[in-house]
VEXDREN-2710 file (C-alpha; in Angstrom, 1 decimal):
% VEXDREN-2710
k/r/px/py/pz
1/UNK/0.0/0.0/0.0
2/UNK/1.3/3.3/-1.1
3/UNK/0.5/6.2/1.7
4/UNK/-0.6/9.4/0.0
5/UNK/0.7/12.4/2.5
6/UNK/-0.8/15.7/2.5
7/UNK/1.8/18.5/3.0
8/UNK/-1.2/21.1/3.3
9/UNK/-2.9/19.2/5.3
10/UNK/-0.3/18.5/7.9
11/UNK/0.8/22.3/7.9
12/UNK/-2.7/23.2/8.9
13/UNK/-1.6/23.2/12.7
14/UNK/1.9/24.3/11.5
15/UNK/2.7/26.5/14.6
16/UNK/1.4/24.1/16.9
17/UNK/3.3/21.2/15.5
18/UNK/6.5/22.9/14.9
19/UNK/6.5/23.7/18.7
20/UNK/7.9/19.9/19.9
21/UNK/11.0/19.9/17.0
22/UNK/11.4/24.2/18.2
23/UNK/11.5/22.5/22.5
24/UNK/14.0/19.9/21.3
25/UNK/16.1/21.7/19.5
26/UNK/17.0/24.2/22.4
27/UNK/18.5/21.5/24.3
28/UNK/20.7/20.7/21.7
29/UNK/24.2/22.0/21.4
30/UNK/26.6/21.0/18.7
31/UNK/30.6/21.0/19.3
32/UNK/32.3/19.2/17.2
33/UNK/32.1/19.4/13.2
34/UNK/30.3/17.7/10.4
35/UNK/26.8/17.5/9.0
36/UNK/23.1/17.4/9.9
37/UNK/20.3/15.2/8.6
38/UNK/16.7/15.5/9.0
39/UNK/15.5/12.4/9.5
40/UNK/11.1/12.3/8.7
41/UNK/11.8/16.0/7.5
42/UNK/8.3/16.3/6.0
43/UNK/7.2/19.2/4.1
44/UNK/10.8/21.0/5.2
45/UNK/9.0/23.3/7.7
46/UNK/12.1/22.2/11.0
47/UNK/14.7/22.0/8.2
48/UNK/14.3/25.3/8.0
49/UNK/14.6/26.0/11.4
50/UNK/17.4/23.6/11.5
51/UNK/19.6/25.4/8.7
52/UNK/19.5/28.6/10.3
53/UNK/20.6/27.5/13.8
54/UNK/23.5/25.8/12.2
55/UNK/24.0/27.8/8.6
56/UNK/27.3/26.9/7.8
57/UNK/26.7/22.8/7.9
58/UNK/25.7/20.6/5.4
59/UNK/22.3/19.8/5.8
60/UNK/19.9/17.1/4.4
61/UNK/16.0/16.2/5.0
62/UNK/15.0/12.5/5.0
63/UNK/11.3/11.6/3.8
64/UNK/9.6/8.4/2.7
65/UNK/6.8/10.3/0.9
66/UNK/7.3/12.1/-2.4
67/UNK/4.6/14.9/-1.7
68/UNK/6.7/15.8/1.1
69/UNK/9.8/16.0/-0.7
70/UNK/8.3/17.9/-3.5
71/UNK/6.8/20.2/-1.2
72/UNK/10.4/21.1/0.4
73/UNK/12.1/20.9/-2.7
74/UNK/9.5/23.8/-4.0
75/UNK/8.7/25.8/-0.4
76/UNK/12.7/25.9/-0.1
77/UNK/14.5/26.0/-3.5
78/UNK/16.3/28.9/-2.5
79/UNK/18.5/27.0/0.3
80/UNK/21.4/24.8/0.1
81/UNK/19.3/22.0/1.8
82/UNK/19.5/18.7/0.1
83/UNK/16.4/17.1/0.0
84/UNK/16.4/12.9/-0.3
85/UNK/13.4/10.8/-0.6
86/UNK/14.5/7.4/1.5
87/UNK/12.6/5.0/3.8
88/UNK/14.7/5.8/7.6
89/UNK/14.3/1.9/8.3
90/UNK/17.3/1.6/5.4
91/UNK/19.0/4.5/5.4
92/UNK/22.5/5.1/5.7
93/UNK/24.7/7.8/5.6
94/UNK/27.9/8.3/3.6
95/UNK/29.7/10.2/5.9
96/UNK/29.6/10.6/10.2
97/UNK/27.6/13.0/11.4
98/UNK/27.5/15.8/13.9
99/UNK/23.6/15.8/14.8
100/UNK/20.9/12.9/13.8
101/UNK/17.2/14.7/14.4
102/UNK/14.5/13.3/14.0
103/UNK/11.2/15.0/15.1
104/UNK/7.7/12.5/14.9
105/UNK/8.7/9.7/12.2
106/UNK/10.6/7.0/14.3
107/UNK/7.0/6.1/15.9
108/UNK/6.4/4.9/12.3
109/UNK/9.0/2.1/12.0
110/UNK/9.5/-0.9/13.9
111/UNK/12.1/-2.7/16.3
112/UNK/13.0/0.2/17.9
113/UNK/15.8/-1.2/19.1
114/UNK/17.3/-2.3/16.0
115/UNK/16.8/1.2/14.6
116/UNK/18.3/3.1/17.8
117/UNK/21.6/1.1/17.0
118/UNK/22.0/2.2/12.8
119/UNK/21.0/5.2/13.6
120/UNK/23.6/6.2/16.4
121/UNK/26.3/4.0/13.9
122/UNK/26.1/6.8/11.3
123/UNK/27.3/9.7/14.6
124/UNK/30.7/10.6/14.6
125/UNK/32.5/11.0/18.4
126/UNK/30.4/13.7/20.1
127/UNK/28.1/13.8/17.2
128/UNK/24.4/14.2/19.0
129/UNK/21.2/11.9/18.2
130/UNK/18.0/14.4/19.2
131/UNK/14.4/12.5/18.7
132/UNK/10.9/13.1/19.2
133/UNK/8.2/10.6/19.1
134/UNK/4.5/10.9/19.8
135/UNK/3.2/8.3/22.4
136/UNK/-0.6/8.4/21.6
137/UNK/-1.5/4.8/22.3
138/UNK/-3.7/6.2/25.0
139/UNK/-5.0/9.2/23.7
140/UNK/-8.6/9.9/22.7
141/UNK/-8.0/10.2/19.2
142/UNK/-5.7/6.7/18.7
143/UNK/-8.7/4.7/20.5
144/UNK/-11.3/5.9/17.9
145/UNK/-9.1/4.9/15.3
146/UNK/-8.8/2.0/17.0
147/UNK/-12.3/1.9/17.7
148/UNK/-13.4/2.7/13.9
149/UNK/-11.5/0.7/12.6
150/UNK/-12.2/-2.5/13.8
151/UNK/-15.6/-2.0/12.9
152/UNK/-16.6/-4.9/10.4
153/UNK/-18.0/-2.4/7.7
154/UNK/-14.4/-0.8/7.7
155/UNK/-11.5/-3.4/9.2
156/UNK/-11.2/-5.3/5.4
157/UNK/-10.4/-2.1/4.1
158/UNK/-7.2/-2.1/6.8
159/UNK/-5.6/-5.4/6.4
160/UNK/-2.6/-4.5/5.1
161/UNK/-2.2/-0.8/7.0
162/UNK/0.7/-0.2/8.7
163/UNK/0.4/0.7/12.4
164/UNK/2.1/3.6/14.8
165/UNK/4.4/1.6/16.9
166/UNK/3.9/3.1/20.3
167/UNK/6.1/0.4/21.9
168/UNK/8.8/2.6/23.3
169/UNK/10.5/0.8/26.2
170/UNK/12.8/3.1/27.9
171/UNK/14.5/1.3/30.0
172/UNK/15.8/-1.0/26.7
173/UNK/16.2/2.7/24.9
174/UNK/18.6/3.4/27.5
175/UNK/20.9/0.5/27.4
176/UNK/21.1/0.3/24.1
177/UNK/22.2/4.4/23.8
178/UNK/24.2/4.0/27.2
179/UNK/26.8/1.7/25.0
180/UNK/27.4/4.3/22.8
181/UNK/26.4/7.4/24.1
182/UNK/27.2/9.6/27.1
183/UNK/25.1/12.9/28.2
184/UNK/22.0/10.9/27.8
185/UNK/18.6/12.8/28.4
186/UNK/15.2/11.4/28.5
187/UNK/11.9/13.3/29.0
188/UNK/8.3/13.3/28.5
189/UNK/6.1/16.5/28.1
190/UNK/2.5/16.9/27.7
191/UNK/1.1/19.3/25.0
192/UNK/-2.3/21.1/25.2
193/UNK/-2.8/22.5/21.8
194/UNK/-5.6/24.6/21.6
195/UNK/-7.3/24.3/18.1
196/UNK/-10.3/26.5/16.2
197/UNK/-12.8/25.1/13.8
198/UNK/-15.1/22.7/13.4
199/UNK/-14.0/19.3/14.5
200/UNK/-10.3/20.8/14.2
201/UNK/-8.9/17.1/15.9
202/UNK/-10.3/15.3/13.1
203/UNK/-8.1/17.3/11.0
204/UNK/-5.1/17.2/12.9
205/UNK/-5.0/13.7/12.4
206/UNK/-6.1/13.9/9.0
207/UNK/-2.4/14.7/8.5
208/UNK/-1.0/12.2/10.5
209/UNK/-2.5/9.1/12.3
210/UNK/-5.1/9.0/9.5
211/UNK/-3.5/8.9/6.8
212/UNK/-2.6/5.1/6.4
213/UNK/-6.3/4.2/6.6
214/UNK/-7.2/7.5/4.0
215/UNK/-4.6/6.3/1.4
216/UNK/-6.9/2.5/1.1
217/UNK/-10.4/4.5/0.8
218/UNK/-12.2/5.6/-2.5
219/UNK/-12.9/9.2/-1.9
220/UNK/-16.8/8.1/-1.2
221/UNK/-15.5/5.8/1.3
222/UNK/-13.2/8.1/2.7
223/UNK/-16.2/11.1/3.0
224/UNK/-18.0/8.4/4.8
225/UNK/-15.0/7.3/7.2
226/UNK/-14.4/10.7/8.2
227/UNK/-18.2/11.8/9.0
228/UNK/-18.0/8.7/11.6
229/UNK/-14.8/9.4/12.9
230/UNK/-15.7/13.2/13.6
231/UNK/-18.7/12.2/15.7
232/UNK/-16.5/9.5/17.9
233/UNK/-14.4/12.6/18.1
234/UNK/-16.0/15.6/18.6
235/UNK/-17.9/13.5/21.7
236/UNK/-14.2/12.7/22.9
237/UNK/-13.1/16.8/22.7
238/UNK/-16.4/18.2/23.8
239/UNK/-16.0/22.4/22.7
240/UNK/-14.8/25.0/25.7
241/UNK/-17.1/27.5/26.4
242/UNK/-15.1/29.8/23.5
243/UNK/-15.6/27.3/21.2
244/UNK/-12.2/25.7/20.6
245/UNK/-11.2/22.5/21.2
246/UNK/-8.1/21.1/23.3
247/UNK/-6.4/18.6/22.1
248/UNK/-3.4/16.7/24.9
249/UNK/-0.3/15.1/22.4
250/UNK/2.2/13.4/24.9
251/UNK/5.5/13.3/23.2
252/UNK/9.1/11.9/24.5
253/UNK/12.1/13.3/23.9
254/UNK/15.9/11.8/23.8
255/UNK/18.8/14.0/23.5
256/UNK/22.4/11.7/23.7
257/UNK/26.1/12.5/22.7
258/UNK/28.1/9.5/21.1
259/UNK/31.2/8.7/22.9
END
């Protein structure tokens, strides 16, 4: 199954998304020389942000989906970013680098622990590995997916879809980064973004969390999916009093130096 990714419908919440990768990124420092790489860069929106914290490296955005490279390739043609389309499971890079980021992609590929260890193989001494990942196994809007899903009308549709892996052991994180790394810091923050419009969740994860399930519909299918999803929803995120809607993304973050 090929997933089709929206990059203007994931930079519908741009601020509020952004904020994670902009948290991150101030807890990283960078002393030693070489280049940066964007793992899951997306549209290009933190490579950006990336490139003119550190203008004077060589810098390169990851993505598995060719919308999203397309959409960085055009949004930032005018930067010396280097834009690859790649699947992070296989990736490798030529050279050792100075700073591996990676801001919500790794909940998308499996074994964690296998991953952890190529990834950190391609830092050079002191290089730095700084990820984010969403843990939304238990949020509202993963159990009605969960929920919808399994629904008989729908679940043959799914068969084949490819899951958020929200299996992130942190103990087993740690010992795999304590071999290699040193400075090791591991934290989890809460995010209460407050969003406008209609059913304003639904399209939040429109962009995201959705979009495996999306990418199997017909568009009738899909208009009919999404009516039933923004009722379990909007029950789930009742309306404030000023009419927006809150919506809590938990989200770990890993910052370690490579010895």
């Amino acid at each position: 199954m090929t997933q089709k990714w929206n990059p203007n419908t994931y930079l519908i919440f741009e601020k509020d998304r952004s904020r994670p990768a902009i948290d991150l990124l101030s807890q990283i420092s960078l002393d030693t020389d070489g280049g940066i790489v964007d793992l899951g860069c997306g549209p290009g929106n933190i490579t950006k942000i990336i490139r003119d914290l550190w203008p004077n490296r060589s810098l390169t955005g990851i993505d598995i989906s060719e919308e999203m490279i397309n959409e960085a390739k055009k949004k930032y043609q005018k930067t010396d970013i280097h834009w690859m389309k790649a699947d992070i499971a296989h990736w490798v890079s030529d050279e050792k680098l100075a700073l591996i980021f990676s801001n919500a992609a790794l909940q998308w590929i499996p074994n964690h622990e296998i991953l952890f260890l190529k990834i950190i193989h391609n830092l050079k001494s002191n290089g730095i590995l700084g990820i984010q990942i969403p843990l939304t196994k238990e949020l509202n809007f993963q159990k009605a997916i969960r929920k919808i899903t399994c629904l008989p009308k729908w679940k043959n549709y799914f068969k084949n879809v490819k899951q958020i892996n929200n299996s992130i052991k942190i103990n087993k994180i740690y010992q795999i980064l304590s071999n290699d790394c040193k400075d090791i810091n591991i934290w989890k923050t809460n995010y209460y973004h407050i969003l406008e419009g209609n059913s304003p969740v639904t399209e939040w994860i429109k962009g995201t969390g959705l979009t495996p399930y999306l990418s199997t519909l017909s568009n009738q299918n899909k208009n009919i999916f999404l009516d039933e999803y923004k009722e379990l929803i909007n029950n789930m995120y009742p309306k404030q009093k000023d009419k927006k809607t809150i919506l809590k993304m938990k989200r770990l973050f890993i910052v370690a130096k490579k010895k």
